[in-house]
C-alpha positions as CSV (number, residue, x, y, z in Angstrom):
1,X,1.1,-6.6,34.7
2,X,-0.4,-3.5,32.5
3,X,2.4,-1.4,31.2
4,X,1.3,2.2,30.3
5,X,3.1,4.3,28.0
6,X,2.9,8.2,28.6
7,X,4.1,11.6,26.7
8,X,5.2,14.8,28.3
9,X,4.6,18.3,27.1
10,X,7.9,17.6,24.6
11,X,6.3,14.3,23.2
12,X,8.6,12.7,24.8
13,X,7.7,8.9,25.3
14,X,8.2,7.0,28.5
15,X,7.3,3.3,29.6
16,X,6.3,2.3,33.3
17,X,3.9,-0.4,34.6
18,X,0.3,0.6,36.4
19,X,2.1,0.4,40.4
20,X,4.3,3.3,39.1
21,X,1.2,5.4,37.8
22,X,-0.1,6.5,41.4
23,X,3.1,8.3,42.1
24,X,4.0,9.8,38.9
25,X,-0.2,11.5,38.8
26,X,0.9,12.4,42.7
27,X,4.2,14.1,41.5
28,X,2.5,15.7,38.6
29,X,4.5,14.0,35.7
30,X,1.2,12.7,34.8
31,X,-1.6,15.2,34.7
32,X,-5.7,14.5,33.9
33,X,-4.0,15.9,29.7
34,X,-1.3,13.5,29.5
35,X,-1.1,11.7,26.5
36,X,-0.7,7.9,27.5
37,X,-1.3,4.6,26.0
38,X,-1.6,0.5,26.7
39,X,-1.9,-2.6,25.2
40,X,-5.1,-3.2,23.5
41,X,-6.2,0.9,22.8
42,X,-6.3,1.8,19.4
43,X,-4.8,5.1,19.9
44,X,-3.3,7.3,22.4
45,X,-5.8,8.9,25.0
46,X,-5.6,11.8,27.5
47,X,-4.7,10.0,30.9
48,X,-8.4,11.2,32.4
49,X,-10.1,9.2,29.8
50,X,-8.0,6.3,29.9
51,X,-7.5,5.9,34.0
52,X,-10.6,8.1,35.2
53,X,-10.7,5.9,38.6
54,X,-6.8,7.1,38.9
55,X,-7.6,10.7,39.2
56,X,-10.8,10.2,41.7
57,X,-8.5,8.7,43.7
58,X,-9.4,4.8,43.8
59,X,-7.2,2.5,43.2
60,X,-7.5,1.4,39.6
61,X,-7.8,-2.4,39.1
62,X,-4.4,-5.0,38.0
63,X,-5.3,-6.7,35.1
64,X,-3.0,-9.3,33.4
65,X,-2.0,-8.3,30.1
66,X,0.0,-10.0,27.4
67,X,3.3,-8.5,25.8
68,X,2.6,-5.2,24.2
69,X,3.3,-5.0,21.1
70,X,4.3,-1.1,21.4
71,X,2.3,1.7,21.0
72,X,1.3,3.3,17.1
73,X,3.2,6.4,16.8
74,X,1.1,9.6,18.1
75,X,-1.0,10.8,15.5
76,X,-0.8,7.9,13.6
77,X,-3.6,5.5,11.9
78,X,-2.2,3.1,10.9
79,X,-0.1,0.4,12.2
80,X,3.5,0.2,12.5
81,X,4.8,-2.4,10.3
82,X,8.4,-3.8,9.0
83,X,9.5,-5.6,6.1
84,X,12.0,-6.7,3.7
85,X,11.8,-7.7,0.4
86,X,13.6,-10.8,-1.6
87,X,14.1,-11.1,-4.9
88,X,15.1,-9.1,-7.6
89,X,12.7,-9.3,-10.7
90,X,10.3,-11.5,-9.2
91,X,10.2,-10.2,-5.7
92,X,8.2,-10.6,-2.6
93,X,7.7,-8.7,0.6
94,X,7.8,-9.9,4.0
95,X,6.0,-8.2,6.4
96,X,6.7,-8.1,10.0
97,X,3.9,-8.1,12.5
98,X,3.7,-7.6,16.1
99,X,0.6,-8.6,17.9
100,X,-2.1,-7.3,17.3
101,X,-1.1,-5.6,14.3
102,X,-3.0,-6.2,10.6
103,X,-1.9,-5.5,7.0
104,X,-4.2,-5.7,4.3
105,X,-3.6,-6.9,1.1
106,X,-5.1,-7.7,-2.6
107,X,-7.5,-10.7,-2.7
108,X,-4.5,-13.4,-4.2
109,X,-1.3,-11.4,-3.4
110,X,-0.6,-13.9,-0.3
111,X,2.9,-16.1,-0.8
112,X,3.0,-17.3,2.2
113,X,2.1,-16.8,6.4
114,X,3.6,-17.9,9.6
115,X,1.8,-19.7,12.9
116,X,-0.9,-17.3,14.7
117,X,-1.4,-14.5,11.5
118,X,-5.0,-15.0,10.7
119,X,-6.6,-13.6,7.9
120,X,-10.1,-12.8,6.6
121,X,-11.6,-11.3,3.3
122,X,-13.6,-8.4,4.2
123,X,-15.5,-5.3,2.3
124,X,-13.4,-3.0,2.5
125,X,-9.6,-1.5,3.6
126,X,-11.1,-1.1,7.3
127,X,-9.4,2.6,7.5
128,X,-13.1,3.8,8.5
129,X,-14.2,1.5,11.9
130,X,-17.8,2.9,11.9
131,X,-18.5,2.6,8.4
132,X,-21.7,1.9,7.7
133,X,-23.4,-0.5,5.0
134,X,-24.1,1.5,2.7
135,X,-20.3,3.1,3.1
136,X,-18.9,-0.6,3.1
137,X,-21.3,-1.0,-0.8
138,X,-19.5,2.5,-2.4
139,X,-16.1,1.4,-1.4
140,X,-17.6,-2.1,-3.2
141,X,-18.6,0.0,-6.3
142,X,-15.1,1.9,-6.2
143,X,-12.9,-1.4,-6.4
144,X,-15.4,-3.0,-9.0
145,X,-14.5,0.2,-11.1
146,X,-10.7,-0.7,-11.2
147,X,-11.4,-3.8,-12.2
148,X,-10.2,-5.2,-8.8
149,X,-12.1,-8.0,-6.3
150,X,-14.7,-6.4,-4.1
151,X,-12.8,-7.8,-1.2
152,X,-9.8,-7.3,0.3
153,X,-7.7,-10.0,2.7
154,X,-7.1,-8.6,6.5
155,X,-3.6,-10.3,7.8
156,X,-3.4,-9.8,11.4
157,X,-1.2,-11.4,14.5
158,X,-3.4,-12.7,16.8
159,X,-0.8,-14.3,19.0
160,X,0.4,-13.0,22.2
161,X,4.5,-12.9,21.8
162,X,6.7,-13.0,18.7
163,X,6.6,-11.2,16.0
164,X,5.1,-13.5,12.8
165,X,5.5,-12.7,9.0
166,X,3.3,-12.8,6.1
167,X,4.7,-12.6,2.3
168,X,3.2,-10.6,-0.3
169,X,3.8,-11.4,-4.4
170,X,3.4,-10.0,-7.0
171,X,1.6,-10.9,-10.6
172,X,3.8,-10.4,-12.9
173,X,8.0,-9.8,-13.2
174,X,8.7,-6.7,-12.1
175,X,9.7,-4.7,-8.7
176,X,7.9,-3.8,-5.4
177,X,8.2,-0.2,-4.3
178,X,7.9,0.2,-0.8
179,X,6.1,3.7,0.1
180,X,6.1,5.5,3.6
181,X,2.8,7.9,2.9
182,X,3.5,9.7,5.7
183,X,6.7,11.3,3.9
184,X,5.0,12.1,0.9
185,X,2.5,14.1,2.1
186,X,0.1,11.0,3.0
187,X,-1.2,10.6,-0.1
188,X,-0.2,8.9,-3.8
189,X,-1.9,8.0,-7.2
190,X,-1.4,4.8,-9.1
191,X,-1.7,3.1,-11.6
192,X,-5.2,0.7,-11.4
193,X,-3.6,-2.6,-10.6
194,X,-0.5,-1.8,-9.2
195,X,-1.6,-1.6,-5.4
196,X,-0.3,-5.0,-3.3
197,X,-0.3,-4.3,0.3
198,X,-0.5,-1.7,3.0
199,X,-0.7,-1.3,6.8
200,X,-4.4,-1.2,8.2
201,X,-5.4,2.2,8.3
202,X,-4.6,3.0,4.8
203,X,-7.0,4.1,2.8
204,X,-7.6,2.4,-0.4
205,X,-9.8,4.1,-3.3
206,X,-10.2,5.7,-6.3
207,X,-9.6,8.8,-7.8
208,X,-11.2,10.2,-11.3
209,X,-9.4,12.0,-14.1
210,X,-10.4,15.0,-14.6
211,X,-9.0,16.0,-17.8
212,X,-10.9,14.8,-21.1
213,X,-7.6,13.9,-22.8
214,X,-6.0,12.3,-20.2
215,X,-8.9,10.0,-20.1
216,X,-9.4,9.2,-23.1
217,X,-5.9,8.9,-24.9
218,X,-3.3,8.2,-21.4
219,X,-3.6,5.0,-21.1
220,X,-4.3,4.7,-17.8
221,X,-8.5,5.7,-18.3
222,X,-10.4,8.5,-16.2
223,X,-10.1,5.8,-12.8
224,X,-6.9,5.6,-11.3
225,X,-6.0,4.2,-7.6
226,X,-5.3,6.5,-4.5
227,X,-4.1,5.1,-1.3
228,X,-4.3,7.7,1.5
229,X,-2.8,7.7,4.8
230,X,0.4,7.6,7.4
231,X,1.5,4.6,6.9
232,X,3.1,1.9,4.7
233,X,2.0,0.6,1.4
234,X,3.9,-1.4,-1.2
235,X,2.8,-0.8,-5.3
236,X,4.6,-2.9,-7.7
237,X,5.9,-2.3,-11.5
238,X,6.9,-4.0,-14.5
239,X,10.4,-4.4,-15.4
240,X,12.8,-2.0,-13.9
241,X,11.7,1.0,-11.6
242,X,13.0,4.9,-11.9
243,X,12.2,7.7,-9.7
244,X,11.7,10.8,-10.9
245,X,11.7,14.0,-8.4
246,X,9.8,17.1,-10.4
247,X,10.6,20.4,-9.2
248,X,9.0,22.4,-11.4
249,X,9.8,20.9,-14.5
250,X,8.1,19.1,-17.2
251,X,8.3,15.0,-18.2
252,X,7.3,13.6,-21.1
253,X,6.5,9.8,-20.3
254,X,5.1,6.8,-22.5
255,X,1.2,6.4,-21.3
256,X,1.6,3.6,-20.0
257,X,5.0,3.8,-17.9
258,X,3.5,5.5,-15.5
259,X,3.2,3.7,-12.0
260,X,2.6,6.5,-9.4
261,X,2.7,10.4,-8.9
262,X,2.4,12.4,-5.9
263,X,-0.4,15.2,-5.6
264,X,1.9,17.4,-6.4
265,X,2.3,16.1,-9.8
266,X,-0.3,17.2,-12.5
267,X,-1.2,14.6,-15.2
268,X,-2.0,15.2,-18.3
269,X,-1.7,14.2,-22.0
270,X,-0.3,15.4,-25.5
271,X,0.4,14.7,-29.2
272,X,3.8,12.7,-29.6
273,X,5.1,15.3,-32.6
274,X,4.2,15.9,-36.0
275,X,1.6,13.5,-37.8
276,X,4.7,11.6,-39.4
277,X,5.6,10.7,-35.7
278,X,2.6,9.9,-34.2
279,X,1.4,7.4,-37.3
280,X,5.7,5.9,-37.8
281,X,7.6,6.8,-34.4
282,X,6.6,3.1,-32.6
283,X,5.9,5.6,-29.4
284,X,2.0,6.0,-29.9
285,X,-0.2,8.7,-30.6
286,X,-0.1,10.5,-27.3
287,X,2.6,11.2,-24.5
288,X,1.8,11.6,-21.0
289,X,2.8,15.0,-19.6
290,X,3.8,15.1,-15.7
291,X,4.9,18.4,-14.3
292,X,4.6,19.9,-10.9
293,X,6.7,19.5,-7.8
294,X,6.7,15.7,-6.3
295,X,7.4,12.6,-7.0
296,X,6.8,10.4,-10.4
297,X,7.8,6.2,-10.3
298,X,8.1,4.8,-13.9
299,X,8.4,1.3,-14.9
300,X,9.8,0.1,-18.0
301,X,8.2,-2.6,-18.8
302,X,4.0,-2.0,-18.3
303,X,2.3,-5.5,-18.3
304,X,0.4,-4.7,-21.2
305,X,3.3,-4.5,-23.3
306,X,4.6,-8.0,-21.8
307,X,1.6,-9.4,-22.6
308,X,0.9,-8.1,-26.2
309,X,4.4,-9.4,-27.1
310,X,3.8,-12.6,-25.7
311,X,0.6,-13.1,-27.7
312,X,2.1,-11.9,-31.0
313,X,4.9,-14.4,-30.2
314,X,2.5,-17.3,-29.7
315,X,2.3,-20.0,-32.5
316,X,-1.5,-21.1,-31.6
317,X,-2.6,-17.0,-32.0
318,X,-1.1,-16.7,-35.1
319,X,2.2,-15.4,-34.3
320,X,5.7,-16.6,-35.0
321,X,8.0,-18.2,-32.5
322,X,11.4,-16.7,-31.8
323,X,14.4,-18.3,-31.4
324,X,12.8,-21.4,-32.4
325,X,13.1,-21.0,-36.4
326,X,14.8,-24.8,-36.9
327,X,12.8,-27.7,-38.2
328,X,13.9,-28.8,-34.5
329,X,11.7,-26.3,-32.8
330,X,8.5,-27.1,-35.1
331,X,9.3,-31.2,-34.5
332,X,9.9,-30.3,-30.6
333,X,6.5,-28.4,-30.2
334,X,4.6,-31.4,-32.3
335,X,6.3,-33.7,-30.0
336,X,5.6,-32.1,-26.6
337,X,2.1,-31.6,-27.5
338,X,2.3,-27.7,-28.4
């Protein structure tokens, strides 16, 4: 049997199933402008649009429905999804879904899935359903800007019961941050490569530097990410993670330990010191400068840093092997084929 949730003037939310709906229009708790909502509507609807043969007085029709999976907030975009994350400095997320719910993700990022969670690479983060062709073909030309796949994988429960989970990992050692965009003002910047996974309905594109310098010298080029919407999305980060909450004030931040900022947050770049600095200091040329009021996530360790290490360190590419400075370790690596 179809249950129906509805809202009164106060928004607030109350659950009954369709033979209760006749009386509750009759008594006026449900009026032609009450917000209600059922399993398999994308969003909430006035109760006229929704049940129009209620309110000319027919009888509307039973139809069998399976479990519902709960109604998206009202207002909302995008789904409702849990999680957890494991791990400490090679973490996953979990995500939770009820049916019917989808989270999309990086082409790759995918650990593992449960029973009944299909998924599907697609063009696009499906936050716009009528997109046309040549919409789907600029969000393509965004994502080949960041260097990213042109597609992205859509996760979604298409059983009819429990709630199934999908995993999410990341590329590199580091940490997952978990971000609710509806409490930051429904929109964040990032880092080119740091985006992992996000309820459907977030937005996923880019946004351009405007300032020359920053460009040029920050480290993170004139294209960085911006998811937008009400949702969840999970970013992850090299090494350890700080938070930073600006109120006004200024930080000085290595170019490339910056993960995220919130629109509130200006970016820009300046010289680190006096020429002696910037040529001997070890800290670069250039400093990114954050100010503003918001939110700034730093990570210690930026892959690029990991990976430049690791080359230098390499026998093969010229480098010299630590820890390994024994005749031992040169016998052990002609031994083991290295």
């Amino acid at each position: 049997m179809r249950i129906w949730h509805y809202a009164d003037a106060q928004k607030n939310q109350f659950q009954v199933d369709e033979t209760q709906v006749a009386p509750l229009i009759q008594q006026g708790a449900i009026t032609p402008a009450t917000k209600v909502w059922t399993d398999g509507m994308a969003n909430w609807m006035t109760a006229n649009d929704a049940m129009p043969t209620m309110f000319a007085e027919q009888p509307a029709a039973v139809v069998e429905a399976p479990a519902a999976a709960g109604p998206p907030p009202m207002g909302q975009k995008s789904h409702e999804i849990d999680y957890e994350i494991f791990g400490d400095d090679m973490q996953i997320v979990e995500v939770e879904l009820d049916p019917g719910e989808t989270v999309i993700a990086e082409a790759g990022a995918m650990n593992y899935v449960e029973q009944d969670i299909t998924f599907e690479a697609k063009m696009g983060d499906g936050s716009t359903a009528n997109e046309g062709i040549m919409g789907k073909l600029l969000a393509v030309g965004k994502r080949a800007l960041t260097g990213e796949s042109i597609f992205m994988t859509h996760f979604t429960h298409q059983g009819t019961a429990e709630k199934r989970r999908v995993a999410f990992a990341a590329p590199f050692p580091g940490k997952i941050i978990p971000v609710d965009l509806s409490q930051i003002g429904g929109e964040i910047t990032c880092q080119k490569d740091s985006f992992l996974c996000a309820a459907y309905g977030t937005k996923v594109t880019i946004a351009f530097n405007k300032r020359l310098g920053a460009g040029f010298f920050g480290g993170e080029g004139f294209i960085l990410q911006k998811l937008c919407g009400d949702g969840k999305a999970f970013i992850h980060a090299g090494g350890t993670v700080v938070e930073r909450e600006l109120n006004g004030e200024t930080l000085r931040v290595d170019t490339g330990c910056i993960v995220a900022f919130t629109s509130g947050i200006t970016y820009d770049i300046q010289k680190a010191g006096n020429l002696k600095s910037m040529f001997f200091g070890g800290e670069g040329m250039f400093l990114a400068t954050m100010s503003g009021h918001g939110k700034v996530w730093l990570q210690s360790l930026p892959f690029s840093r990991l990976a430049d290490r690791i080359i230098a360190s390499a026998p093969k590419s010229g480098g010299s092997a630590q820890g390994e400075g024994s005749v031992l370790g040169g016998l052990g690596r002609l031994l083991d084929g290295d």
